[in-house]
C-alpha positions in Angstrom: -16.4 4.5 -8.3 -16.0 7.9 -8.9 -16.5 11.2 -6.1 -19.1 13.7 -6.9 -15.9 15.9 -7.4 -13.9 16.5 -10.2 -10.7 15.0 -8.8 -10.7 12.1 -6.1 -7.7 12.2 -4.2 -6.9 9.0 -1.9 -4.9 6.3 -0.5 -5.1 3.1 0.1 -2.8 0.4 1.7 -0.5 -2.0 0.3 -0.6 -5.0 1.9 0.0 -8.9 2.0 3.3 -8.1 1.8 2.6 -4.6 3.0 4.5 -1.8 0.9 3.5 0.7 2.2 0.6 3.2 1.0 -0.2 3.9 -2.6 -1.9 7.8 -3.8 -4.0 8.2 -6.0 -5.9 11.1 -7.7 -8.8 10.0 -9.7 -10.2 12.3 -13.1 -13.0 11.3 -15.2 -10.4 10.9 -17.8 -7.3 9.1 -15.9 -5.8 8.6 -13.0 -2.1 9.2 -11.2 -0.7 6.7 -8.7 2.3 6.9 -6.5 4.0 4.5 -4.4 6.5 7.4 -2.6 5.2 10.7 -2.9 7.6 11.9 -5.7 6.8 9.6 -9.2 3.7 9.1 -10.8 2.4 6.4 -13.0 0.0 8.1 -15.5 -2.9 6.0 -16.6 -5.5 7.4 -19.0 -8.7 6.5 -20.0 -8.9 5.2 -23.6 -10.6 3.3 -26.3 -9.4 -0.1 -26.7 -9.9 -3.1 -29.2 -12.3 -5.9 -27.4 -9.5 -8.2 -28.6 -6.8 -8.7 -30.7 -7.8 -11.1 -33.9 -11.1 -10.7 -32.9 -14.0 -10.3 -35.5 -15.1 -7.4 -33.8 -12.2 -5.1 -33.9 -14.3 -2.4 -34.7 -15.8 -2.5 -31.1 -13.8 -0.8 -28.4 -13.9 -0.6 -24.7 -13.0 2.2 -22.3 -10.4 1.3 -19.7 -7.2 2.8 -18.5 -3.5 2.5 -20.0 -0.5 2.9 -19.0 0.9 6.0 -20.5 4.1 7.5 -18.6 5.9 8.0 -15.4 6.0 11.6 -14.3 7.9 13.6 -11.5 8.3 17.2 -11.1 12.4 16.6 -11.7 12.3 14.6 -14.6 9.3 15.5 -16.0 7.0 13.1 -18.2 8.7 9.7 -19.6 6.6 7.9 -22.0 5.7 4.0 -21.9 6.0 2.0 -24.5 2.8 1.6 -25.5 0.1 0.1 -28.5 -1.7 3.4 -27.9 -1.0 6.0 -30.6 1.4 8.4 -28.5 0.5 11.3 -30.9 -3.0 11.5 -30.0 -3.8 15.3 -29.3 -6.9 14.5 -26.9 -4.3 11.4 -24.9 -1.9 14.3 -24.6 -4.6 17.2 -23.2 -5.6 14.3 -20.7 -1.6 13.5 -19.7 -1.4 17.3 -19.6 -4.6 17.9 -17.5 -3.6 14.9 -15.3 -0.3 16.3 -14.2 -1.6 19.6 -13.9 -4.0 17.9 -10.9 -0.7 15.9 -9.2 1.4 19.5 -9.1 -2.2 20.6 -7.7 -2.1 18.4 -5.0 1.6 17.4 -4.1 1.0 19.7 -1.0 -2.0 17.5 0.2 0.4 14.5 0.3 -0.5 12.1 2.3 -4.2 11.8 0.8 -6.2 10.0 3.6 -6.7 6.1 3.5 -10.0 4.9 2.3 -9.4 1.1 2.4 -11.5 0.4 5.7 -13.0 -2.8 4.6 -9.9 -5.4 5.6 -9.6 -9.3 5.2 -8.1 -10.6 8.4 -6.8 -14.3 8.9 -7.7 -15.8 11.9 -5.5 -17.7 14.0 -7.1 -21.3 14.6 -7.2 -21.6 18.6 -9.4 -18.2 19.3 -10.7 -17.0 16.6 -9.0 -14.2 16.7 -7.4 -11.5 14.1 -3.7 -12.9 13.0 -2.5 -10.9 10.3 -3.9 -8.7 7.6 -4.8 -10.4 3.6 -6.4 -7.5 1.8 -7.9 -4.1 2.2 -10.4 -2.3 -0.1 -12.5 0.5 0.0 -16.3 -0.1 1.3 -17.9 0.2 -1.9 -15.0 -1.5 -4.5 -15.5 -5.3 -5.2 -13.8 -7.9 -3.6 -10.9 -9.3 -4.7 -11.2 -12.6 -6.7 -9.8 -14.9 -5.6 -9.4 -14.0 -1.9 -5.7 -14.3 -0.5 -5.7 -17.2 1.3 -2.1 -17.1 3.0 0.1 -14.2 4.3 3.7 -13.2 3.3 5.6 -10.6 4.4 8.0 -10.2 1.6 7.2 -9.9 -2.1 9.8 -12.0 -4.2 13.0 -13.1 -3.6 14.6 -9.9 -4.6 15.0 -7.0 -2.8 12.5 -3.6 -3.2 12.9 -0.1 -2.9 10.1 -0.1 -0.6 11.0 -3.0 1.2 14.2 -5.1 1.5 13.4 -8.6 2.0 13.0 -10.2 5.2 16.3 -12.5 6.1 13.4 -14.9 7.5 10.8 -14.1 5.5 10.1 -18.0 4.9 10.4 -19.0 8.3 7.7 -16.3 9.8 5.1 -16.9 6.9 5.3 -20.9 7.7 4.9 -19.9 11.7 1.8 -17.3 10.6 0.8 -20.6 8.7 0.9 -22.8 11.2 -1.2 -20.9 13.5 -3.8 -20.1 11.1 -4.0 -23.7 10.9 -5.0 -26.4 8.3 -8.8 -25.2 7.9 -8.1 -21.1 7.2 -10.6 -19.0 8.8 -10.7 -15.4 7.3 -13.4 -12.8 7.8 -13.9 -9.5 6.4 -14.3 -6.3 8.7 -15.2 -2.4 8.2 -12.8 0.2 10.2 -15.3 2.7 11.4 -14.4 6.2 10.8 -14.2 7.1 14.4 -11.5 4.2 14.7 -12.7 2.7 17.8 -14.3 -0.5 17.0 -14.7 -2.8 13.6 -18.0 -4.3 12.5 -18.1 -7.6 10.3 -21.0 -7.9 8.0 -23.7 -9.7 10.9 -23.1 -6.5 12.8 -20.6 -8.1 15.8 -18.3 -4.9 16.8 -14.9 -5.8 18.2 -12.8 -3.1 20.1 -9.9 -1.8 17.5 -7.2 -3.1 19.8 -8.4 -6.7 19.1 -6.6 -6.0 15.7 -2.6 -6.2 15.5 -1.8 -2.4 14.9 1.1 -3.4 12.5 -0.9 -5.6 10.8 1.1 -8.9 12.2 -0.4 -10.7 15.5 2.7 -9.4 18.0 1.6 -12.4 20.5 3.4 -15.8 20.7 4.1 -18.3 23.2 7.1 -19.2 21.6 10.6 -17.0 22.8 11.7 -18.0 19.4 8.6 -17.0 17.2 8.1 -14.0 19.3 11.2 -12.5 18.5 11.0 -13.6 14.7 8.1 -11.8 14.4 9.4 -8.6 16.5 12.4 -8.8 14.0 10.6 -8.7 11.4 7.9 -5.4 12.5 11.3 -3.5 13.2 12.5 -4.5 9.6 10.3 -2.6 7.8 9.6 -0.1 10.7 10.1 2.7 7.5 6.8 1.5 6.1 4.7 1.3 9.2 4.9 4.9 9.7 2.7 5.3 6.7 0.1 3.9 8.9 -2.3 6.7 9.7 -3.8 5.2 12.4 -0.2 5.3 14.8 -0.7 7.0 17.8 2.4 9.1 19.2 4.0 6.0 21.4 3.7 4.0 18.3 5.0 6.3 16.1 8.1 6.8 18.3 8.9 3.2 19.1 8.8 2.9 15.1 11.1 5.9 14.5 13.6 4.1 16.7 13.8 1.8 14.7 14.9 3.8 11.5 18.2 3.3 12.1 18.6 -0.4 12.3 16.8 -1.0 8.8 16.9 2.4 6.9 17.3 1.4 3.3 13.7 1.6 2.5 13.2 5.1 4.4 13.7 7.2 0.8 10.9 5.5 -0.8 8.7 6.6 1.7 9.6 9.5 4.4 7.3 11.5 2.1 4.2 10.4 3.0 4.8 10.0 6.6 1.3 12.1 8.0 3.6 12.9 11.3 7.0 12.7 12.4 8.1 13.3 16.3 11.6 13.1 15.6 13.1 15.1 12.7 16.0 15.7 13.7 16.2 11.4 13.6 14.3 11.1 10.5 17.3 13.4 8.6 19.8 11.2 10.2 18.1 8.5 8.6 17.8 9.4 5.5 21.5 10.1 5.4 22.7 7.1 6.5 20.2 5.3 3.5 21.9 7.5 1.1 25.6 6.8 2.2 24.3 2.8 2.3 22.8 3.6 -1.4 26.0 4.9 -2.8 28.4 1.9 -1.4 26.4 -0.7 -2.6 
């Protein structure tokens, strides 16, 4: 769904493992999406063949492909693509396109529209465990619905996230809670942030809902401190979060130190920082860790 304005700048979260927060600025012909602030995928809208072999290759669709990576130090670099790369009008849209992202690089971070969330429930009250998937109010759902949590993507590591040591161990504890029949309901954020609504109109106070998007709560010393471990691990993408209030935000910047790998990929679109004089330290230590790899 398109904005009544020209461009539609936005963010939304990235989640189940959560990544962080992905920008995006939306045309009527293409769209630019960043995972850190600093290089963007260029996708433009194009006819395409319904299908390949098909009798009716004549007939084309509109949809988006993927046509470069850009970023104002290395400029545009082409995919490779089935898409005729000498098309005048595909290069006036790549060229209007960028000309939007240098635009708005100084509006970075755009705010987060994905208030609609898909919570799993934990099986004794009913309440909100972890987080499965967040969408804008008025996008479709996701088909098929996540039905378990992880909180690393892979087995390899990320530049936006290094994985977890015990990445198995805390998604078969998140498991076990959720127990063997999931429960999973879907809630709206309201804009004023106090209280979520699900869709019979029950409102539930906004701290019912695990501010880092992982139920801090167990009865177990040992499951307790898993989880803990594991909120400090990838401190550097919580504070994307635009929710955070300031004591949040600070007990997360404490924490740079401890796992700072992933801080580069994302210190750009950090909406506040109380320490800066930390957050420089930081990033130096990533870049000294990035060089004796």
């Amino acid at each position: 769904m398109m904005s009544t304005a020209a461009v539609d700048c936005y963010a939304v979260r990235r989640v189940n493992p959560f990544l962080g927060v992905l920008q995006i600025i939306d045309t009527a012909y293409g769209r630019a999406l960043s995972t850190n602030g600093l290089t963007w995928e260029i996708q433009l809208l194009a006819s395409m063949p319904v299908a390949w072999g098909s009798l009716n290759q004549s007939t084309s669709n509109s949809g988006y492909c993927r046509y470069g990576l850009w970023s104002s130090e290395s400029g545009l670099v082409l995919w490779p693509s089935s898409i005729r790369r000498d098309d005048i009008s595909l290069q006036q849209q790549c060229s209007r396109l960028i000309g939007c992202i240098q635009e708005k690089l100084h509006d970075l971070p755009f705010g987060l529209q994905d208030t609609k969330e898909l919570w799993l429930l934990d099986t004794e009250h009913q309440q909100p465990l972890a987080l499965l998937a967040s969408i804008r109010p008025y996008d479709p759902l996701p088909r098929p619905e996540p039905r378990f949590w992880c909180g690393s993507l892979g087995t390899n590591d990320l530049a936006s996230q290094w994985r977890f040591p015990q990445s198995m161990e805390l998604e078969e504890q998140v498991k076990h809670r959720a127990g063997f029949n999931l429960n999973k309901r879907w809630y709206t954020r309201e804009i004023e942030c106090n209280f979520y609504s699900d869709d019979i109109g029950n409102r539930l106070s906004v701290d019912t809902f695990p501010k880092f998007l992982l139920n801090e709560r167990w009865e177990d010393v040992n499951e307790r401190n898993r989880a803990a471990n594991y909120l400090q691990w990838i401190a550097s993408s919580l504070l994307t979060l635009q929710h955070l209030n300031d004591i949040d935000r600070t007990e997360l910047e404490s924490q740079l130190s401890n796992h700072s790998r992933s801080i580069e990929h994302h210190w750009r679109l950090y909406p506040k920082v109380i320490d800066q004089q930390n957050l420089n330290a930081c990033r130096v230590q990533a870049q000294l860790l990035e060089l004796n790899k």
